[in-house]
LOMIDREN-827309 format. One record per residue (C-alpha): residue number from 1; x negated, y, z negated. Coordinates in steps of 0.05 Angstrom, whole numbers, m for minus. Layout:
N
- filum/c1/c2/c3
- NUM/X/Y/Z
...
// end
This chain:
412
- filum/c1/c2/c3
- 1/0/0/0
- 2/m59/49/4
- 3/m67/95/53
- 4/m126/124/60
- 5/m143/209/73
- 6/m218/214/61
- 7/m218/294/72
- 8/m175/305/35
- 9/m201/271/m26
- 10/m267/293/m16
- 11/m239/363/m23
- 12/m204/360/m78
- 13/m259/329/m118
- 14/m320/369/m90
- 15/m280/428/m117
- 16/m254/396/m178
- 17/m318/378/m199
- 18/m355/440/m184
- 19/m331/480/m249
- 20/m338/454/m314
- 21/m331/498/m389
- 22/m386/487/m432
- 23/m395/520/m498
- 24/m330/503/m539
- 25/m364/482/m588
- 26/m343/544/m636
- 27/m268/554/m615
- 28/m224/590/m664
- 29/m173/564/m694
- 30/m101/603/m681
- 31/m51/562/m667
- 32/4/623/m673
- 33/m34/663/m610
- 34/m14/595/m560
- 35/53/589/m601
- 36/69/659/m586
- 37/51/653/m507
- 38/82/579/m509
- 39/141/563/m466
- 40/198/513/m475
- 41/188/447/m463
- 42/222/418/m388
- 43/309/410/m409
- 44/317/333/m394
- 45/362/339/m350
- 46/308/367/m301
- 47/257/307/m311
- 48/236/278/m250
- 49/237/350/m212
- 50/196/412/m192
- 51/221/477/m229
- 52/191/542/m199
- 53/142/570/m252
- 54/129/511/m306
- 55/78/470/m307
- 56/81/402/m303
- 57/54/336/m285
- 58/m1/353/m344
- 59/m53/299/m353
- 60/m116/288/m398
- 61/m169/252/m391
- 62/m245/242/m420
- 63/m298/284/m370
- 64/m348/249/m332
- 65/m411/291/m305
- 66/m406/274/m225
- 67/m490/282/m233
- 68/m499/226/m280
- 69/m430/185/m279
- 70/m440/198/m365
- 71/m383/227/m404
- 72/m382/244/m481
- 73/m309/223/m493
- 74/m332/258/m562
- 75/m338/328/m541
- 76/m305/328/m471
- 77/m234/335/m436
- 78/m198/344/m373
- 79/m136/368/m374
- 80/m103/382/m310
- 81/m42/393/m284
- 82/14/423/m235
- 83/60/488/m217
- 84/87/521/m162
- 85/37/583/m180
- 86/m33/597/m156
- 87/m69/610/m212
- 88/m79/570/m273
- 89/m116/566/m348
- 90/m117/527/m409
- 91/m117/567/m472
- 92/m154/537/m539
- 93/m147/578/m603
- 94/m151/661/m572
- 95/m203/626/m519
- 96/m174/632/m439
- 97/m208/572/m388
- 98/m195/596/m328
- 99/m175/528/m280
- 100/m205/509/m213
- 101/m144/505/m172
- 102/m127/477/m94
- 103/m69/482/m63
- 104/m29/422/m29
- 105/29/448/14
- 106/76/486/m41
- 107/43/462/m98
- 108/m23/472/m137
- 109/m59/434/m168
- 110/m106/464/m239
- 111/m157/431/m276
- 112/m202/447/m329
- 113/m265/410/m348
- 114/m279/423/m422
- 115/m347/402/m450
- 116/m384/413/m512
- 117/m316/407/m556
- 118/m333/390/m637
- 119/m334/305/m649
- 120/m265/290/m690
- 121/m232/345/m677
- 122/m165/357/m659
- 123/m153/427/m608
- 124/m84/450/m598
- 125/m72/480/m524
- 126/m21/513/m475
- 127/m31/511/m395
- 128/5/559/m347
- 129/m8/631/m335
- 130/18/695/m364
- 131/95/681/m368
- 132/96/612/m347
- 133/58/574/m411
- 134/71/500/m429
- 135/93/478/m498
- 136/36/466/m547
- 137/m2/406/m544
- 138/m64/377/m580
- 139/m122/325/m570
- 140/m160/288/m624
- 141/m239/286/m599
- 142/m269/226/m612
- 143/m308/217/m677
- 144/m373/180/m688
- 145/m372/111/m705
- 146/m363/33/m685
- 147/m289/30/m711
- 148/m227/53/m661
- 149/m182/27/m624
- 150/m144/40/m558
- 151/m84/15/m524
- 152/m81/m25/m464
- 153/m7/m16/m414
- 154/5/m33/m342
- 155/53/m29/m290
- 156/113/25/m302
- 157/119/21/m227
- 158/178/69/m233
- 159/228/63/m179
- 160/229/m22/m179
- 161/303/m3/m209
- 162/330/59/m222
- 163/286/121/m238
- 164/321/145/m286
- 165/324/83/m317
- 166/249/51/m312
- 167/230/119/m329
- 168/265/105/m395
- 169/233/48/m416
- 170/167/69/m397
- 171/182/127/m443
- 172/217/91/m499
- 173/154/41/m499
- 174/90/88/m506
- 175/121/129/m554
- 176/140/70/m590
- 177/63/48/m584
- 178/34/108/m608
- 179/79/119/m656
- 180/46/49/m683
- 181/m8/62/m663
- 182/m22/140/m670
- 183/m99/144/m684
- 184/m108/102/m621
- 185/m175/131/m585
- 186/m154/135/m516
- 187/m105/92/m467
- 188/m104/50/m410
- 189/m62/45/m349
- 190/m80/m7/m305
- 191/m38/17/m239
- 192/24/12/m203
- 193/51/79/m232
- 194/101/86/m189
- 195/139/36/m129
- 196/123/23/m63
- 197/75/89/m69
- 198/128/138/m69
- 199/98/204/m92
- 200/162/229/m104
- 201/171/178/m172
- 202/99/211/m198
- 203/147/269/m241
- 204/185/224/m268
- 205/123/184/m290
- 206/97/250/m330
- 207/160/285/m347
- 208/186/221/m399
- 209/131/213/m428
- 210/91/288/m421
- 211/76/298/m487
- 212/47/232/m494
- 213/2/244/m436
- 214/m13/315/m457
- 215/m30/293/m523
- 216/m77/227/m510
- 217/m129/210/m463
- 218/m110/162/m408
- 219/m160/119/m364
- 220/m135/97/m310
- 221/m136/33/m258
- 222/m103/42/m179
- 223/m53/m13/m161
- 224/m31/m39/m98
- 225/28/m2/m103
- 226/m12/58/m119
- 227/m34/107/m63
- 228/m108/141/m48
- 229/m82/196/m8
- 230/m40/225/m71
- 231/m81/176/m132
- 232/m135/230/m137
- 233/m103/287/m142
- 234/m55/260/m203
- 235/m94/224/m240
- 236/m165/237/m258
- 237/m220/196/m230
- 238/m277/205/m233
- 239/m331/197/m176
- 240/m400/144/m193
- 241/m474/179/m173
- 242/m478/148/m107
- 243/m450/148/m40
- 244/m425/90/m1
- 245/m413/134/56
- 246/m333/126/57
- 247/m274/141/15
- 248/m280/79/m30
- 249/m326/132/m78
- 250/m275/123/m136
- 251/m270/48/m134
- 252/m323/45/m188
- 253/m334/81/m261
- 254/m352/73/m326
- 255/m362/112/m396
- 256/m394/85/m463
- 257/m333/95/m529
- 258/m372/80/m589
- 259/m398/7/m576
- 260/m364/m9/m530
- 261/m383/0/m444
- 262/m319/2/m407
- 263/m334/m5/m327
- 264/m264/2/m280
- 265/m266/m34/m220
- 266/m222/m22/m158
- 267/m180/m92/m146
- 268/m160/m70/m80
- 269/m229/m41/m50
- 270/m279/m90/m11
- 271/m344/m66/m45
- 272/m404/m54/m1
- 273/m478/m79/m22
- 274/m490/m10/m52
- 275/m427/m13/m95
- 276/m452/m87/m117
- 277/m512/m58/m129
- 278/m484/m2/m174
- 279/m438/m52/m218
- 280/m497/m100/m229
- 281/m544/m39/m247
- 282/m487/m12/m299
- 283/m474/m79/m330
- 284/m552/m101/m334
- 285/m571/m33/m361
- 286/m522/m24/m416
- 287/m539/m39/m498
- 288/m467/m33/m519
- 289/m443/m88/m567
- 290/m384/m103/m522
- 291/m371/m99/m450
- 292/m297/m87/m425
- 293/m269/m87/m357
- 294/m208/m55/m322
- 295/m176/m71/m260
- 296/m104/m83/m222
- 297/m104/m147/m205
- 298/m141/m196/m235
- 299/m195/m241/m190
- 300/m206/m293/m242
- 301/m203/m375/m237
- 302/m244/m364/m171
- 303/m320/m350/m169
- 304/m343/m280/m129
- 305/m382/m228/m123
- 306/m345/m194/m190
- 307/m334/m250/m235
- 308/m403/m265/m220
- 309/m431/m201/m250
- 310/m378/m212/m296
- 311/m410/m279/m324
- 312/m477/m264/m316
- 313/m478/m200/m356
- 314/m428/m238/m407
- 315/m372/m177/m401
- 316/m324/m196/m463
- 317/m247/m170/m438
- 318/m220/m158/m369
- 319/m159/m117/m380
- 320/m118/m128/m316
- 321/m41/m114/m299
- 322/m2/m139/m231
- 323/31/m204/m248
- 324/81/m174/m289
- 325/81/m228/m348
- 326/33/m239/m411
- 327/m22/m281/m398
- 328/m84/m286/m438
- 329/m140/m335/m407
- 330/m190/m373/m447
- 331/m259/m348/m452
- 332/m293/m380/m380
- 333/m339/m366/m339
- 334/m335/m343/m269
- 335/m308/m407/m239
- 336/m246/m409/m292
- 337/m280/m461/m334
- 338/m287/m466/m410
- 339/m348/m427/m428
- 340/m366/m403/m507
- 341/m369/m328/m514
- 342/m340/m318/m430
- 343/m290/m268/m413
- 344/m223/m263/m436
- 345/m169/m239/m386
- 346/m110/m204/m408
- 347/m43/m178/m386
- 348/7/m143/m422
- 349/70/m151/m381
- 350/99/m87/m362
- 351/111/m20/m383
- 352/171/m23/m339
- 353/228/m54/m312
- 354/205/m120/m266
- 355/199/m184/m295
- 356/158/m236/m246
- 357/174/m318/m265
- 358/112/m347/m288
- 359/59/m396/m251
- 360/79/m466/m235
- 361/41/m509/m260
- 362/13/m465/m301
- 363/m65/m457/m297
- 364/m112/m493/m328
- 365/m153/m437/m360
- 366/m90/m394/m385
- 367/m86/m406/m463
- 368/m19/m367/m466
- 369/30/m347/m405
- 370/103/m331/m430
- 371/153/m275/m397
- 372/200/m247/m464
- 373/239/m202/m409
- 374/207/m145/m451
- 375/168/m86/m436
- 376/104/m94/m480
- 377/28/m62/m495
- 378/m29/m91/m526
- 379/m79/m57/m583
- 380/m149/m76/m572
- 381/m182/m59/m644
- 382/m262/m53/m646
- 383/m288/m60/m708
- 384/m369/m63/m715
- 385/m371/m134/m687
- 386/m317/m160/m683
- 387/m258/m146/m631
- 388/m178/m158/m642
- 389/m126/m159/m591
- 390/m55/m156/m612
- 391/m2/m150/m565
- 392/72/m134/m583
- 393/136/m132/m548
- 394/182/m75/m556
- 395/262/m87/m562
- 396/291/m25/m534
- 397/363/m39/m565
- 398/343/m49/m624
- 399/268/m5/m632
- 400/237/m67/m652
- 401/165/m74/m645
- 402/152/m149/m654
- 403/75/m186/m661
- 404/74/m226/m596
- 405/1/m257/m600
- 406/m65/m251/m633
- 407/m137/m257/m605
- 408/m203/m245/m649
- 409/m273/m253/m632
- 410/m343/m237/m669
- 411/m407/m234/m644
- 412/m433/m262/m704
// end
């Protein structure tokens, strides 16, 4: 379902990633100046569409220097969004970041690059310009240490139904997960946002759940039902220090969260021998304790190029999305087979609507494969050395979040 617009892209991120804010180190704190400017938040009878002056569409992320492919998710953030105006800033405390903004037909898209933020700190923020501010937000940087956690979704693919009504339970579920979960470090999406890569769906995505996605960084995975020519300009992603001379740039990216390495790989690019290259170099040269993939669609049971790297350099979770039922594989090696200490492959359902009917017979190296007809999320908790995955299925009738399974691991 990709569609590819190399231009495009290129443009948008050459300029995106040609203005960054240093220096925020020593931001004041007044949260009544960006109360006083804020606006109202979107009435929700409007989710899902474009209102002339308010932003929207507002996304944040952890920045990644395109020089050295290294982020600090400590003391950075990107928060970018949308509005039907052609100018654009994020305010912090009395402190104005002017955004780097491109225009796309009649809208435009903002983004600020924030860098040199204080470790464990939480910033409260508006976006907009002068008479057309967002509600207040706020991020929590990361803080120093071995001990977080994050949480793991996939597939909303909003629009399988109704939009209104996937858009529901994609909202009704991450709030319920942070709401578990509300220290949670950072979140992962791995793909199919929307259906059949309709762009229009994208509001929707961001509209029921905005302050969620305002408030927390999200990493994010491309599904096959995802779309390059619009992915990039959505959703940040950042671009790896080399150059495979095409538009498969973003297919590749990692960033270091304590001690843990966590490497995204496109499930739906066919990597060249420099993009190989790259992914062994990254996995070889790391000293993390753990090593965590992200991708789409999972390649395991079947030995190539990636589960080879993936075995060799004894990567410890693949978190992967697209079948749209909970599976959790066995630790095994790049062939599928039983190995001690091999990867472990996860799926959390959905974060949607569509329910698939599981494998027949089921595989060999799945340890649990079950389809509860709920949407569900996982928590992955690192602690030192040892890592916990609990995944939990959430009743929307009821608001019941219910344990679902259990996986724990030490490296000692």
């Amino acid at each position: 379902m990709k569609k590819f617009s190399f231009a495009i892209v290129c443009i948008l991120i050459f300029i995106f990633f040609s203005c960054s804010i240093p220096g925020a180190l020593d931001i004041p704190e007044n949260i009544d100046y960006i109360k006083s400017l804020a606006g109202d938040p979107k009435d929700s009878g409007s989710w899902g569409t474009i209102i002339d002056s308010i932003p929207y569409n507002i996304g944040n992320t952890f920045w990644i220097n395109p020089q050295t492919n290294t982020t600090d998710p400590q003391t950075t953030r990107t928060i970018s969004w949308q509005s039907t105006l052609d100018t654009g800033e994020v305010i912090i405390g009395e402190t104005h970041y002017q955004a780097v903004t491109v225009q796309d037909g009649s809208q435009f898209f903002h983004r600020v690059d924030l860098t040199g933020l204080a470790a464990g700190k939480t910033y409260s923020y508006i976006v907009g310009t002068e008479g057309a501010y967002s509600p207040v937000y706020s991020f929590t940087t990361g803080s120093s240490g071995d001990n977080f956690s994050i949480l793991h979704i996939t597939d909303p693919q909003i629009g399988t139904g109704t939009l209104k009504g996937d858009s529901q339970v994609w909202r009704f579920l991450i709030e319920a997960a942070v709401k578990k979960f509300p220290d949670a470090a950072f979140i992962v999406n791995t793909g199919d946002i929307v259906n059949n890569a309709a762009e229009t769906a994208i509001p929707y995505y961001f509209d029921y759940a905005q302050k969620v996605l305002a408030n927390y960084a999200f990493v994010y995975s491309m599904g096959n039902n995802d779309n390059v020519d619009w992915y990039n300009k959505y959703f940040t992603v950042p671009q790896n220090n080399y150059d495979a001379g095409d538009d498969t740039k973003s297919a590749l990216y990692s960033f270091d969260y304590g001690n843990v390495h966590f490497i995204n790989i496109d499930s739906y690019t066919d990597l060249k021998d420099l993009q190989i290259d790259w992914l062994r170099n990254d996995l070889k040269n790391t000293d993390k304790v753990w090593k965590v993939a992200m991708m789409h669609e999972g390649c395991y049971g079947n030995k190539n190029d990636i589960t080879s790297l993936l075995d060799t350099y004894n990567v410890d979770l693949v978190l992967a999305g697209h079948e749209h039922f909970y599976m959790r594989s066995r630790p095994m090696d790049m062939a599928g087979y039983y190995k001690l200490n091999g990867t472990v492959w996860t799926i959390p359902n959905v974060a949607g609507t569509k329910y698939n009917n599981l494998p027949s017979p089921k595989p060999a190296y799945y340890v649990i494969n079950k389809q509860p007809k709920l949407p569900m999320f996982t928590e992955i908790n690192f602690s030192g050395t040892t890592l916990t995955l609990s995944a939990y299925t959430f009743d929307m009738m009821t608001g019941v979040i219910a344990s679902f399974d259990t996986y724990q691991v030490s490296k000692n």
